[in-house]
C-alpha positions in Angstrom: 145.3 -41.7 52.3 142.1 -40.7 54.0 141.1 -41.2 57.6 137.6 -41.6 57.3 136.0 -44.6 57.8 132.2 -45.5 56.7 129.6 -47.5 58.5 130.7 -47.1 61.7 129.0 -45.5 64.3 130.7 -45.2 67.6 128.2 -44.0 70.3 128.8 -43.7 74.4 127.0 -45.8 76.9 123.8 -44.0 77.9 122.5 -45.0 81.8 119.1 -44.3 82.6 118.5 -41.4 84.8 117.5 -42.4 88.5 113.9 -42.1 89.9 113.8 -40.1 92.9 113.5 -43.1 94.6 116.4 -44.2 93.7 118.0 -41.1 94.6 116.3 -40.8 97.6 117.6 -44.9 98.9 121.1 -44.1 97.8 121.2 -40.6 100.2 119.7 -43.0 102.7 122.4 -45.5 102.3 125.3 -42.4 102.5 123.8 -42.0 105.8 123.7 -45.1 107.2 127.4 -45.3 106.3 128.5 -42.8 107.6 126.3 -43.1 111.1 128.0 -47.1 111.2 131.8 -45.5 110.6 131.4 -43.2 113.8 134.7 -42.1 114.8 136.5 -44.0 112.1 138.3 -42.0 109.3 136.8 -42.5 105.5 140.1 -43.5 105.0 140.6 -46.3 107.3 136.9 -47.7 106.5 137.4 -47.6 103.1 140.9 -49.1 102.7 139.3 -51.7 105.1 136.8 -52.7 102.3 139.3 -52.2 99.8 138.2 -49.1 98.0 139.5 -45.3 97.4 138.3 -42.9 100.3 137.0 -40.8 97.0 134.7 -43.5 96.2 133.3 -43.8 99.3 132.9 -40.8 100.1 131.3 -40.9 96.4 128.6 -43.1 98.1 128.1 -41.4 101.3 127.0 -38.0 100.1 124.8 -39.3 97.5 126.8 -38.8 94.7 127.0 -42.4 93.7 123.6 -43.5 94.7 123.9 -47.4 93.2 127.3 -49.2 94.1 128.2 -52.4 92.7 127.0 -55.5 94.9 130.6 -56.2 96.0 131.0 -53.0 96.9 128.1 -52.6 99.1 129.3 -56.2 100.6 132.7 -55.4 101.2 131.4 -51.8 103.2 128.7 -53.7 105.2 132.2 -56.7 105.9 134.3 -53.3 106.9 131.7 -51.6 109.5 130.6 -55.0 111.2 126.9 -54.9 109.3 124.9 -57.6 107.8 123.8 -57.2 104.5 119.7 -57.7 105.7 120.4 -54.9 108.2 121.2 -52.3 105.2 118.8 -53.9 103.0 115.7 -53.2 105.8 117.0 -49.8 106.6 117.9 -48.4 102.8 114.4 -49.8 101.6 112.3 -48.2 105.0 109.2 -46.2 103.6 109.2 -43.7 106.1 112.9 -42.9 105.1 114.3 -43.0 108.5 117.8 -43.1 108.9 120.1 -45.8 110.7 116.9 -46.9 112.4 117.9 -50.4 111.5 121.6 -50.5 112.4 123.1 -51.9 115.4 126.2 -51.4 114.9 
């Protein structure tokens, strides 16, 4: 009995590369974060928002430049930020950071 198996093609899930833009708004974003945690520990922010400290600490150095919607909700809920705060300061053409924040 052979294990070969013919017209299927099995293939991985290819994602777009990000423009430097892109890269550039989700470094901004890192920052912000981590400007609006202040003294708080990664680990108490994130467990507040109901994540792994690895994933946001993912997010704050860049490394995951686009979270999920939720996600980004549930970190702006956890530091005490609205969502049109991050949005104005993530998307500021001069790329200044935390400019926006008031927290």
């Amino acid at each position: 009995m052979s294990n070969t198996y013919t017209g299927i093609s099995i293939t991985g899930m290819v994602r777009t590369p990000l423009t430097p833009e892109e890269r550039q708004r989700g470094e901004r974003f890192g920052a912000l974060l981590r400007q609006a945690r202040g003294d708080r520990s990664m680990v108490d922010v994130a467990a507040a928002a109901g994540l792994s400290a690895e994933t946001l600490r993912k997010i704050e150095t860049g490394r995951a430049p686009t979270p999920a919607f939720f996600t980004v909700a549930a970190l702006a809920w956890a530091l005490d930020l609205s969502l049109d705060e991050l949005v104005a300061a993530c998307t500021a053409e001069d790329g200044g950071e935390g400019d926006a924040l008031s927290a």
